[in-house]
C-alpha positions as CSV (number, residue, x, y, z in Angstrom):
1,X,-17.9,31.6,10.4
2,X,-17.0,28.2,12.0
3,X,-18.8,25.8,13.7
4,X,-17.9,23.4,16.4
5,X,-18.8,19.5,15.3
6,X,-19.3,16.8,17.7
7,X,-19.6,13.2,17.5
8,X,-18.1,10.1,15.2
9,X,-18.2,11.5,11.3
10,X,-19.2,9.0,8.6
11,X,-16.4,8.4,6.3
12,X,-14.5,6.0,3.8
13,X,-11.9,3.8,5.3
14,X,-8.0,4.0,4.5
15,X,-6.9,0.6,5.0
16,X,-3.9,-1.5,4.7
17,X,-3.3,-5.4,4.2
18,X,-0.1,-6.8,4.4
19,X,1.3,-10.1,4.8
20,X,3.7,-13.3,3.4
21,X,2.7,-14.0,-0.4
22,X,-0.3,-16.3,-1.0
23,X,-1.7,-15.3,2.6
24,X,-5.1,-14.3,0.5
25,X,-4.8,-10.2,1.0
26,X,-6.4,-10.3,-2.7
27,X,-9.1,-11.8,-1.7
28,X,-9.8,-10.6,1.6
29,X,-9.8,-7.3,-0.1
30,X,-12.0,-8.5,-2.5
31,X,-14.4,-9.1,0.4
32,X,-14.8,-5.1,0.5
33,X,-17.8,-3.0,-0.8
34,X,-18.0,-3.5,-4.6
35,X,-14.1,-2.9,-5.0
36,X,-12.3,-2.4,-8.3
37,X,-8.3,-3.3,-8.4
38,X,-5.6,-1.8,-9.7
39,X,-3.7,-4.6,-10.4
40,X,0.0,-3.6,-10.5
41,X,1.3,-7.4,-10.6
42,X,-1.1,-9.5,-12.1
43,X,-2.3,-11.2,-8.8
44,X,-6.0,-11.4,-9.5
45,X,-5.8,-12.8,-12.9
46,X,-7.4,-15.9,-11.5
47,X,-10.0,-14.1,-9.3
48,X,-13.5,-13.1,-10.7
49,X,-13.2,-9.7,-9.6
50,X,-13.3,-6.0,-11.5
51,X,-10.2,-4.1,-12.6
52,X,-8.8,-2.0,-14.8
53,X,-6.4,-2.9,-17.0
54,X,-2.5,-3.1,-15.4
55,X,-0.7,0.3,-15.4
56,X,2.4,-0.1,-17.3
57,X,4.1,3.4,-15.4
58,X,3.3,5.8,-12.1
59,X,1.7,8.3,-14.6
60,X,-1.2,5.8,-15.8
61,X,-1.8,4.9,-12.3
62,X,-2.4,7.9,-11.2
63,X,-4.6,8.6,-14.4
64,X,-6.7,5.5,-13.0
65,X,-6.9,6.8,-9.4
66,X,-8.1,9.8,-10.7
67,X,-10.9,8.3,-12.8
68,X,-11.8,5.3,-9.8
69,X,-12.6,9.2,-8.3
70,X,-14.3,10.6,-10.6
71,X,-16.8,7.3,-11.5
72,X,-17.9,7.6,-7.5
73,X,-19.5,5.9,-5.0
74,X,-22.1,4.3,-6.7
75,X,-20.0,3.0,-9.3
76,X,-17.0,1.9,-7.4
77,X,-17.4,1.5,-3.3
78,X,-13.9,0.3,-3.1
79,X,-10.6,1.4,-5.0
80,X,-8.2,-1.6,-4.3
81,X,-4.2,-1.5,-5.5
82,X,-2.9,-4.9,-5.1
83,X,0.2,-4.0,-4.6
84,X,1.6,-1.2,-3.3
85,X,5.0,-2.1,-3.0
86,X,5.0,-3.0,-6.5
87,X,3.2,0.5,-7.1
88,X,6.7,2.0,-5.4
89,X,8.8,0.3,-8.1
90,X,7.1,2.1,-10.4
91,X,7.1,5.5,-8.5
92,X,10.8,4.9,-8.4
93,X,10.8,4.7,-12.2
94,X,9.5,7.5,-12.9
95,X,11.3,9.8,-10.4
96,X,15.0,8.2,-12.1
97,X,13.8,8.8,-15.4
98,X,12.8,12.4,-14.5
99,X,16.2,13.3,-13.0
100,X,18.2,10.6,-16.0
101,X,19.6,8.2,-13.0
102,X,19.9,4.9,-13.5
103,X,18.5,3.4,-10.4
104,X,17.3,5.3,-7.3
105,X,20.6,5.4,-4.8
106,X,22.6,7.3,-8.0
107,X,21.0,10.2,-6.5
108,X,23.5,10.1,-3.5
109,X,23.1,10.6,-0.2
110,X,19.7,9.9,0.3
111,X,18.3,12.3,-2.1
112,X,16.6,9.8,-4.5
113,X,14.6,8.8,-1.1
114,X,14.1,11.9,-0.4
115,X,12.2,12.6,-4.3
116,X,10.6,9.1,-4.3
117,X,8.9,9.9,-0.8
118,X,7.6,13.3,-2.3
119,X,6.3,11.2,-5.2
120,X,4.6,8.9,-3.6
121,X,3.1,11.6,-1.4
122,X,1.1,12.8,-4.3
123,X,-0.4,9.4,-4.7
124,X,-1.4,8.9,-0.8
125,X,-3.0,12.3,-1.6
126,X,-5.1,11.7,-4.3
127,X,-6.1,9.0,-2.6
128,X,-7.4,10.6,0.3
129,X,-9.1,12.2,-2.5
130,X,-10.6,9.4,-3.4
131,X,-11.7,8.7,0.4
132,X,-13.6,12.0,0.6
133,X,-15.5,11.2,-2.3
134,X,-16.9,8.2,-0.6
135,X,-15.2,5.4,-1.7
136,X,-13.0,3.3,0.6
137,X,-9.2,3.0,-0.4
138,X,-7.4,-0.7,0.1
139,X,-3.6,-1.1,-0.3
140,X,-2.4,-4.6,0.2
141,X,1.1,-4.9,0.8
142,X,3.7,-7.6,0.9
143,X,5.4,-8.5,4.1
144,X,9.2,-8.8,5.1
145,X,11.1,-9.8,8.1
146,X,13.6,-7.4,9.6
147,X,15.7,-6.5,12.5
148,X,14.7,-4.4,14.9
149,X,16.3,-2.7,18.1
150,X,14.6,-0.1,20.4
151,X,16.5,2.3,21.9
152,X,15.2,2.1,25.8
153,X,15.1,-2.3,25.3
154,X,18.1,-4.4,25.7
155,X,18.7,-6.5,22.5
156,X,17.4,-6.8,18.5
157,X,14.7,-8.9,17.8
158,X,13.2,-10.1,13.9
159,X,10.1,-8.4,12.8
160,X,7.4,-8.4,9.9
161,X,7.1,-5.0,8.3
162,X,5.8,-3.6,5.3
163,X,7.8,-4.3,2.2
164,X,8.1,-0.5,1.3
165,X,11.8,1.2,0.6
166,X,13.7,-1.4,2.0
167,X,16.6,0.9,2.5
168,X,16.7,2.8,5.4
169,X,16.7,6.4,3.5
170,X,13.2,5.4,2.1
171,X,10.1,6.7,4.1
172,X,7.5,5.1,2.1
173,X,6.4,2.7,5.0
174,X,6.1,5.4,7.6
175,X,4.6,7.5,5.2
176,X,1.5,5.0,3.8
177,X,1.0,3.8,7.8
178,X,1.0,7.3,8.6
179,X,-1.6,7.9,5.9
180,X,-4.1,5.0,6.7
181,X,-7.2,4.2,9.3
182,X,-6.5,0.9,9.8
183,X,-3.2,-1.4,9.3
184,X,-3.8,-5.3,9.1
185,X,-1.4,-7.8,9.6
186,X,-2.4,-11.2,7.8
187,X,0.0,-14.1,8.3
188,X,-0.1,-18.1,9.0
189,X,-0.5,-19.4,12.8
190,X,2.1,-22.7,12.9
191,X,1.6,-25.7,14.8
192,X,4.2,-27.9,16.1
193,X,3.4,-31.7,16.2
194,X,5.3,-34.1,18.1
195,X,5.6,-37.9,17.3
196,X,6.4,-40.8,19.4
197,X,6.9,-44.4,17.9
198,X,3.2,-45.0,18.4
């Protein structure tokens, strides 16, 4: 039968870092719980931290994901891909080479999105895998600037979103914010200085 549960449930965190390039989400996710990175663009190579080797396609990161699972807890307390938009070039890859297209808009009207986002799907989900088995789950991100408009505000303004599917067909950024516990914005605070002749 079922049981009613009450009260906060200790769990492994879904998180997300994102932020301009050389903001230090590498290193702020290497401040987690004895993480390992997957390292899909070589941004750690200068940081003493552990990872296994760089996947060279989708299907040997999701090989790695799987193991990361499989080692547990007391082997890995954080599974760290650094990045994840460079993990979506890849997932793009492979669903072109599975349906012989060139790039991912020779699909047409929005079908290539449409396969990518099922794609990536299965990698948000063996991640939450992952979670359930204890170990926390990291995804830095890059950051870009783009226009937005709300329907019930008057005017557009600029601003920073994740740099997932940056056409409009692609629900990759909606899907991994969707998917996470926590999102974290990282960026630089500037300071205007102003000079007089003294």
């Amino acid at each position: 039968m079922f049981q009613i549960i009450s009260g906060k449930l200790q769990k492994a965190k879904k998180v997300v870092l994102y932020g301009p390039e050389g903001i230090g989400k590498s290193s702020l996710a290497a401040q987690f719980p004895n993480p390992v990175f997957i390292d899909t663009e070589d941004s750690t190579v200068e940081m003493d931290v552990r990872r296994v080797p760089k996947p060279t396609s989708w299907q040997m990161l999701l090989q790695q994901v799987t193991w990361i699972k499989q080692q547990g807890p007391a082997v890995v307390g954080t599974l760290v891909i650094d990045t994840i938009d460079w993990a979506e070039m890849q997932c793009n890859a492979q669903v072109c080479a599975a349906h012989n297209k060139k790039g991912i808009e020779d699909f047409g009207y929005g079908k290539g999105y449409v396969f990518s986002s099922e794609e990536f799907g299965r990698l948000l989900n063996l991640l939450s895998d992952v979670v359930d088995a204890g170990i926390h789950v990291v995804l830095t991100a890059h950051a870009q600037i783009t226009k937005f408009e709300q329907p019930d505000e008057m005017g557009a303004y600029d601003r920073y979103q994740l740099k997932l599917g940056a056409k409009t067909g692609s629900r990759t950024a909606a899907l991994v914010k969707e998917w996470s516990d926590i999102v974290l914005f990282l960026n630089y605070k500037t300071f205007s200085v102003a000079t007089d002749d003294s």
